[in-house]
C-alpha positions as CSV (number, residue, x, y, z in Angstrom):
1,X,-38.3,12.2,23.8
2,X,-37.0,15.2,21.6
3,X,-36.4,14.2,17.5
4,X,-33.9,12.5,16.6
5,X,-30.9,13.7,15.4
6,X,-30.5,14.5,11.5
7,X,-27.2,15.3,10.2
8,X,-27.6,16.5,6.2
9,X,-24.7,14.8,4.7
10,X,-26.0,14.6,1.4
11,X,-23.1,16.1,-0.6
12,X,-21.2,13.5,0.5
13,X,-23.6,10.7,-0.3
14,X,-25.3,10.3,2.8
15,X,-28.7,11.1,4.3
16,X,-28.4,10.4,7.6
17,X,-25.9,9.8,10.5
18,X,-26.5,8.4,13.9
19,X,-24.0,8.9,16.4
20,X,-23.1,6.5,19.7
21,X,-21.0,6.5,22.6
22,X,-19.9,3.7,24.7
23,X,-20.5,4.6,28.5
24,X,-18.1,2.1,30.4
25,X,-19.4,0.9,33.9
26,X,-17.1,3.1,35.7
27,X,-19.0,5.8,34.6
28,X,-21.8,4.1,36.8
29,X,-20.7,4.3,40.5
30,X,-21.7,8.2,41.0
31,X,-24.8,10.3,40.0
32,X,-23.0,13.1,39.1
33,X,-20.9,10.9,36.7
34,X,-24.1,9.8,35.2
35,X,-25.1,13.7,35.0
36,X,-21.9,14.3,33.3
37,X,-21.6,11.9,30.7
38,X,-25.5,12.7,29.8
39,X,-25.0,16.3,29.6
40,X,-21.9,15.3,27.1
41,X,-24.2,13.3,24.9
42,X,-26.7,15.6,24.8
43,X,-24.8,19.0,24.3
44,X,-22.9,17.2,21.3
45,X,-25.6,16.0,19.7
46,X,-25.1,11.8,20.3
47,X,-28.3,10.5,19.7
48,X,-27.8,7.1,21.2
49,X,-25.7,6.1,24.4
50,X,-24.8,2.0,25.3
51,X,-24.5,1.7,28.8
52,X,-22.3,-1.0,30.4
53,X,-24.9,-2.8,33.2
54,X,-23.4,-5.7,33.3
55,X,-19.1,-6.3,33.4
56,X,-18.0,-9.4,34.9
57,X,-21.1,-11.4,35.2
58,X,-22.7,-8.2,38.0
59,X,-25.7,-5.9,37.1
60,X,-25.3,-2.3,37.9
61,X,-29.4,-2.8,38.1
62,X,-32.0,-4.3,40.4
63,X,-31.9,-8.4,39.6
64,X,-33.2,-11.1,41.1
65,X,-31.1,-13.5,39.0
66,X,-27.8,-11.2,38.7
67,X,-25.5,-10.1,41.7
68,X,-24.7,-6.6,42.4
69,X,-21.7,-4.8,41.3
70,X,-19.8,-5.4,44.5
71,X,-18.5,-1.0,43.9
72,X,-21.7,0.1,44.2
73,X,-23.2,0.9,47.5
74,X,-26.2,2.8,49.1
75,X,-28.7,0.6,47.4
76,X,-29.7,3.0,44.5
77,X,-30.2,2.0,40.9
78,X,-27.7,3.4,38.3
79,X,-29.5,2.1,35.2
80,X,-32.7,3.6,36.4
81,X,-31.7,6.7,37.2
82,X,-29.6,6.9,33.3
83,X,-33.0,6.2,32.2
84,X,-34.4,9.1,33.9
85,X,-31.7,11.7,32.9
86,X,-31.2,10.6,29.2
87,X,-34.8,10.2,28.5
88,X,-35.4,13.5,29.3
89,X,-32.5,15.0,27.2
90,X,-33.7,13.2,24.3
91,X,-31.1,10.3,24.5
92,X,-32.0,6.8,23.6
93,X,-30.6,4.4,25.8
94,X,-29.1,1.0,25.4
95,X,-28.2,-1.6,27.9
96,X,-24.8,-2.3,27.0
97,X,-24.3,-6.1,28.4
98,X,-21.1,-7.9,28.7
99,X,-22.5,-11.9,27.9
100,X,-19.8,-14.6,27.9
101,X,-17.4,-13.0,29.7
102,X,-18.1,-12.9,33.6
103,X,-14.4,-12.4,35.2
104,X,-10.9,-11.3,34.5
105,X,-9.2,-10.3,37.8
106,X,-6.9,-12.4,39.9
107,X,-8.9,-11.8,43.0
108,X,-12.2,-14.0,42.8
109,X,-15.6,-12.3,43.4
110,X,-16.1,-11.2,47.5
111,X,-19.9,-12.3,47.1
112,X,-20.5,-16.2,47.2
113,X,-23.5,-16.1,44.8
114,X,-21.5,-15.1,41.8
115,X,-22.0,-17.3,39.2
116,X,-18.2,-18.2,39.1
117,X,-19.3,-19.4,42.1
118,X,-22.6,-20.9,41.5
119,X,-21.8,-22.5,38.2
120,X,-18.0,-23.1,37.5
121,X,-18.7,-26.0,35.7
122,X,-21.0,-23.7,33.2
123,X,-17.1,-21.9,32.5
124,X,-14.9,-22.6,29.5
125,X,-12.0,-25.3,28.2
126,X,-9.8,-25.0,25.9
127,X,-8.9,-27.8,23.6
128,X,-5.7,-28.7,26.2
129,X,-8.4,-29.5,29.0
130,X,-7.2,-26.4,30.7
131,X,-10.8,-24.8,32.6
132,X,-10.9,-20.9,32.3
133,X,-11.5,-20.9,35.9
134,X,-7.8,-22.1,37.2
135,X,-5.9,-19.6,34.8
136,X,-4.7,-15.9,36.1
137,X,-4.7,-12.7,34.6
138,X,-0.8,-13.4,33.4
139,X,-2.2,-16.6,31.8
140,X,-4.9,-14.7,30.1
141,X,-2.1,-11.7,28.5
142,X,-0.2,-14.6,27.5
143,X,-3.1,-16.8,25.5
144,X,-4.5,-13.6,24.3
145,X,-8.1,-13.5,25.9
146,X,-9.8,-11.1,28.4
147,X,-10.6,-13.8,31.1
148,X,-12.8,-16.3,32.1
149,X,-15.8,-17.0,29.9
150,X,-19.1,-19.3,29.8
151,X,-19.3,-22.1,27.6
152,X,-21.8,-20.9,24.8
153,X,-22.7,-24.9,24.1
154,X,-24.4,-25.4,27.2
155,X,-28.1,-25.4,27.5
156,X,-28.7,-24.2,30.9
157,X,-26.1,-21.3,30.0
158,X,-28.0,-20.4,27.1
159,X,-31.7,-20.5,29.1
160,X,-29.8,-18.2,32.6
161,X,-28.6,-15.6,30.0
162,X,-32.2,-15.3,28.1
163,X,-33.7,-15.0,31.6
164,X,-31.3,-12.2,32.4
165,X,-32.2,-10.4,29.3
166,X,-35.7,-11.0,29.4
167,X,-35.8,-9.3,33.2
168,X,-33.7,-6.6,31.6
169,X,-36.8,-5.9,29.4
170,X,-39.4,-6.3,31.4
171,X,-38.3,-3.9,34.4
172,X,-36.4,-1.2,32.3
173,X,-38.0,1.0,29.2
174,X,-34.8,0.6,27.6
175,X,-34.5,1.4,24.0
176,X,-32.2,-1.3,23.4
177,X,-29.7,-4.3,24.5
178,X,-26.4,-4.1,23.1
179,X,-24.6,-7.3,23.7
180,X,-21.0,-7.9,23.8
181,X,-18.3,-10.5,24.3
182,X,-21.3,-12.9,22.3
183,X,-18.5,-14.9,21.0
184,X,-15.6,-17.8,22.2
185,X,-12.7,-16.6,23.5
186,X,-10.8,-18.4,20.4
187,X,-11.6,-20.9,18.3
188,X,-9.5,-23.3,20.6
189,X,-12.8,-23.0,22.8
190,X,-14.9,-24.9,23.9
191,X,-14.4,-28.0,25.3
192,X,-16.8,-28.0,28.9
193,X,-17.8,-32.1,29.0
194,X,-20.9,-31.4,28.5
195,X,-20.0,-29.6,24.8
196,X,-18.5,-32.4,24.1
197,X,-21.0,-35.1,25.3
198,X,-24.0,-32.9,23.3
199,X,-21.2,-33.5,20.0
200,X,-20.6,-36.6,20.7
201,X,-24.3,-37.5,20.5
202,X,-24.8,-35.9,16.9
203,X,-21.6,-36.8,15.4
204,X,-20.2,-40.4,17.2
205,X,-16.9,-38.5,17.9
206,X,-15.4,-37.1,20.9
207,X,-14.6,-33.5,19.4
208,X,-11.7,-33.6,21.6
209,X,-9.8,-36.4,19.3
210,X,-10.1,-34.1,16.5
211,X,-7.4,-31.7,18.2
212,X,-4.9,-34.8,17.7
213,X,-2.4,-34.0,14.9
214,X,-1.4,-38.0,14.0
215,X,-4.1,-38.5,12.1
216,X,-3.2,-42.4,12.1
217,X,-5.3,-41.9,15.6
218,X,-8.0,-42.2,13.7
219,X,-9.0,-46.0,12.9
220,X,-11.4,-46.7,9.9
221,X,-12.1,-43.2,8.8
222,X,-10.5,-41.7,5.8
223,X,-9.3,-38.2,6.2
224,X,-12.0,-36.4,4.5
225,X,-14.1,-37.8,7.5
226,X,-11.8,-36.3,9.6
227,X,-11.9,-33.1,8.0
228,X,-15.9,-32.7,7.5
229,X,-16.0,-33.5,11.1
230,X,-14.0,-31.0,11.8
231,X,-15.6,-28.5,10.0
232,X,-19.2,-30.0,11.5
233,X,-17.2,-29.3,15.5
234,X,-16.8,-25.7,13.7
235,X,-20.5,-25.2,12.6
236,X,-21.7,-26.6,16.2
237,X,-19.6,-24.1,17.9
238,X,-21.0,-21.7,15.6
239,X,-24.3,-22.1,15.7
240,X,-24.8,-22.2,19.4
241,X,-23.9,-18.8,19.6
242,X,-26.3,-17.7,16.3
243,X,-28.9,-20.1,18.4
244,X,-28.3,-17.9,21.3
245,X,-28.8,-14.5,18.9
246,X,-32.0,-15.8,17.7
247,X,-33.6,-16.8,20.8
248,X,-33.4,-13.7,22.1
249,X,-34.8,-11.7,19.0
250,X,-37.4,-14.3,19.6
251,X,-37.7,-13.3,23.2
252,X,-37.3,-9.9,23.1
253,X,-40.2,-9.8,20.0
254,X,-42.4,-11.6,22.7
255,X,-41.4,-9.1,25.6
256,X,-40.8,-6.0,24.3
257,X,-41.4,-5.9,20.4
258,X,-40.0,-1.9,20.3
259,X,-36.6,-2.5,22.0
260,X,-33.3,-2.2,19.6
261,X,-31.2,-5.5,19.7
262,X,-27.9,-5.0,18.8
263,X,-24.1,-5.9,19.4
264,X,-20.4,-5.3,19.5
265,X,-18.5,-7.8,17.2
266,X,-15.2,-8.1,15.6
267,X,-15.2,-5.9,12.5
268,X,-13.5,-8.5,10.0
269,X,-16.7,-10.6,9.2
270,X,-14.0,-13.4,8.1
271,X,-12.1,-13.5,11.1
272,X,-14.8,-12.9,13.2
273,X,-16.7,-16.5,12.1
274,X,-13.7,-18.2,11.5
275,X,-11.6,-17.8,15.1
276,X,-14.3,-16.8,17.2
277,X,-17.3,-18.3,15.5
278,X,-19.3,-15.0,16.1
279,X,-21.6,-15.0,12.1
280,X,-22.6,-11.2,12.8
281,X,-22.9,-11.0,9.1
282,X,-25.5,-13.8,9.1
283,X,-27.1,-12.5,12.0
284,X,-27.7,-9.6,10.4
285,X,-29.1,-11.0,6.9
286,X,-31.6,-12.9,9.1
287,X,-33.1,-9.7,10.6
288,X,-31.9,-11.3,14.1
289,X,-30.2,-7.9,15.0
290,X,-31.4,-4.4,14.3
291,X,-27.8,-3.8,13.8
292,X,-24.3,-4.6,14.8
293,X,-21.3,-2.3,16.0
294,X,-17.9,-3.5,14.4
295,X,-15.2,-3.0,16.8
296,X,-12.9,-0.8,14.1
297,X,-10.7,0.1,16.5
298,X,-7.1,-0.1,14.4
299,X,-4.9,2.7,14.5
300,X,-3.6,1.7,11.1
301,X,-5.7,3.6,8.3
302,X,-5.0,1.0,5.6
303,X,-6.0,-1.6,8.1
304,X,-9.0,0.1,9.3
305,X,-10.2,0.5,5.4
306,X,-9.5,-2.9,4.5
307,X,-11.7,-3.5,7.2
308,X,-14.1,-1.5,5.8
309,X,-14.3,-3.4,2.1
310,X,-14.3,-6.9,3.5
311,X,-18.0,-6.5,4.6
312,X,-20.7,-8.6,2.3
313,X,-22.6,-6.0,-0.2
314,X,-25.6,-8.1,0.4
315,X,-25.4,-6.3,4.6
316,X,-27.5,-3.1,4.4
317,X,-25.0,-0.6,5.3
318,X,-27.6,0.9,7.8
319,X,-27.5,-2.4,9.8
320,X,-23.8,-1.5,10.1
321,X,-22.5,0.7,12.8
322,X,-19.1,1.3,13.2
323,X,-16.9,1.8,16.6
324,X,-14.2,3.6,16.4
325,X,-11.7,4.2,19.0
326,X,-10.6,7.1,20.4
327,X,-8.6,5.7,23.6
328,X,-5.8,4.5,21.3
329,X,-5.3,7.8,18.7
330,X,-5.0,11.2,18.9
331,X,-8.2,13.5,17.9
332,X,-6.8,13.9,14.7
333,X,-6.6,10.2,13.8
334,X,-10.2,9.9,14.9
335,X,-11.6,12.5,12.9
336,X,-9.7,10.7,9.8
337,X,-10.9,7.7,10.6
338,X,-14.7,9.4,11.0
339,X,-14.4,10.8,7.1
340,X,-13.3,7.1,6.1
341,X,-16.4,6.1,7.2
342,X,-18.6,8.4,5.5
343,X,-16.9,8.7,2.2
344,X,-17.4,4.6,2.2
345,X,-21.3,5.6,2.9
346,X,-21.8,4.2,6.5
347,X,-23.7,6.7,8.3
348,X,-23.8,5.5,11.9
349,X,-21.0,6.0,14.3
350,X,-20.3,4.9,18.0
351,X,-17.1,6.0,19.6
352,X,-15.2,4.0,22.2
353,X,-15.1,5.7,25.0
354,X,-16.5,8.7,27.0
355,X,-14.1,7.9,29.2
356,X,-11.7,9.8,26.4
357,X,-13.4,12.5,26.1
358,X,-14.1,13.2,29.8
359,X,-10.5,13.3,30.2
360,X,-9.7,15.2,27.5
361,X,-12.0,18.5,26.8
362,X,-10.5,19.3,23.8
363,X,-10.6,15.9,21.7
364,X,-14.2,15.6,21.0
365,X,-14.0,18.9,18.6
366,X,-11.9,18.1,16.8
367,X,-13.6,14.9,16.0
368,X,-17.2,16.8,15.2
369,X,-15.4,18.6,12.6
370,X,-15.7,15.3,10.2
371,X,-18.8,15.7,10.1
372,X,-18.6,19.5,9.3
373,X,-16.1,18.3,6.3
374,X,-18.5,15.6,5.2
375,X,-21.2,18.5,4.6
376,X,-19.2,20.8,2.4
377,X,-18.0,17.9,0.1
């Protein structure tokens, strides 16, 4: 593998600067895509590319525990052959997994040994009693989540999805796994029986009864019970998810001690724990990730700051990557939004999406020129 990529931005306070593109797994069905979007990365000096293998609960890999992307066809191996090319061109190469979420579309799976098959009762509830698995795409738009997700509480969930990693390592010289959608769908998530039964067990309540808003339901406890227990239904959620996080640094340490272990979160740390119980910021304090990617994708510049300044002090800022996307804003919004970020001293980008620039020859220029800005300052 060629050296790594060194950008001097030390006029502008920085010493280093890592950059990252998101490959989405349409990028995946051809081998001249793949040749494309490696030749991209590697003429424009990305040092690290996150690879979508997995979408909707498929592998664009060889598995023996993960179905095939139904698109795909002739039997070849997409991740494999990324390896080949990127390695070659000096890339680094993450396996860019989508976890929790496994389907979205109205039309079900055409192979029968998808887990939405397999396993529905492994899926989702919300606190109505409403399973993931009977809404449609319109009910999805209108509750504001991307589809239909496992239940994060359940311990054979937990033990498939280390397996399915663990393969990932063992087969592939991958430089990393990048996970995504490791969170709930909202914090009105989730409610799968057997959640509740494992709650139930630690706590003596249904965690379901706490949803009730007349608190005169509640016979014998005072309402600072019912609020600590509450809180304790937040902190289970919560935990199974960090749980999840450090079993596979664990795994991963015992597997394949070199790989990068990383993920995509929701940038505000606050909101982030609060409504989707994702603790990237304690992750990251406990040396379970090598780093995380916040999802900065606002258009607003105020917002995207603010964003920014909510991060904890006590998070090395190199742990810190952050996305910023270029589907949603012009070239010239992007290459503001790539000066924010260094001026406020992060040094490692990842840009959401190829897909933008493949489409657009002209828009990844203009971007690059932040970084031309950065070393004059």
């Amino acid at each position: 593998m060629t050296a790594l990529l060194i950008l001097s931005l030390c006029n502008a306070g920085l010493s280093q600067s890592h950059l990252g593109l998101w490959i989405v797994r349409d990028q995946l069905y051809s081998k001249e895509k793949i040749d494309a979007f490696v030749e991209f990365a590697a003429v424009n000096d990305f040092q690290d590319i996150f690879v979508q293998v997995r979408g909707r609960g498929d592998a664009f890999y060889r598995s023996d525990l993960v179905v095939r992307n139904e698109n795909l066809n002739n039997g070849w191996d997409p991740l494999e052959y990324t390896l080949t090319k990127a390695h070659t061109r000096g890339l680094r190469v993450h396996a860019w997994l989508n976890i929790y979420l496994i389907w979205s579309a109205d039309q079900k799976p055409k192979n029968e040994n998808h887990l939405l098959f397999q396993h529905p009762d492994w899926c989702a509830v919300d606190e109505n009693g409403v399973k993931d698995i009977q809404r449609h795409s319109v009910d999805f738009a209108n509750l504001g989540t991307e589809g239909i997700y496992l239940s994060p509480l359940l311990p054979e969930v937990r033990q498939y999805l280390l397996d399915v990693l663990r393969e990932l390592a063992t087969n592939y010289e991958i430089d990393g796994i990048h996970l995504d959608y490791v969170r709930y769908a909202k914090n009105c998530f989730d409610y799968n029986p057997v959640g509740r039964i494992l709650f139930r067990n630690q706590y003596g309540i249904d965690p379901l009864l706490l949803t009730i808003s007349d608190k005169s339901f509640y016979k014998g406890l005072e309402l600072a019970e019912i609020d600590s227990l509450a809180q304790q239904w937040d902190d289970f959620r919560r935990e199974a998810i960090s749980k999840f996080i450090r079993d596979t640094r664990t795994m991963l340490k015992a597997t394949k001690p070199a790989i990068l272990f990383s993920a995509a979160v929701k940038p505000d740390p606050v909101e982030a724990r609060k409504y989707f119980f994702q603790d990237w910021e304690y992750w990251l304090m406990q040396d379970w990730l090598n780093f995380a990617v916040l999802m900065n994708y606002s258009r607003d510049t105020d917002q995207f700051t603010r964003v920014l300044k909510r991060t904890n002090p006590a998070v090395k800022r190199d742990q810190m990557w952050i996305g910023i996307g270029v589907y949603n804003q012009s070239q010239y919004d992007a290459m503001t939004k790539t000066l924010l970020v260094l001026n406020q001293n992060f040094t490692n980008i990842v840009f959401f999406s190829y897909e933008t620039f493949a489409k657009n020859p002209d828009y990844y220029p203009v971007v690059r020129k932040a970084f031309e800005i950065a070393r004059m300052r």
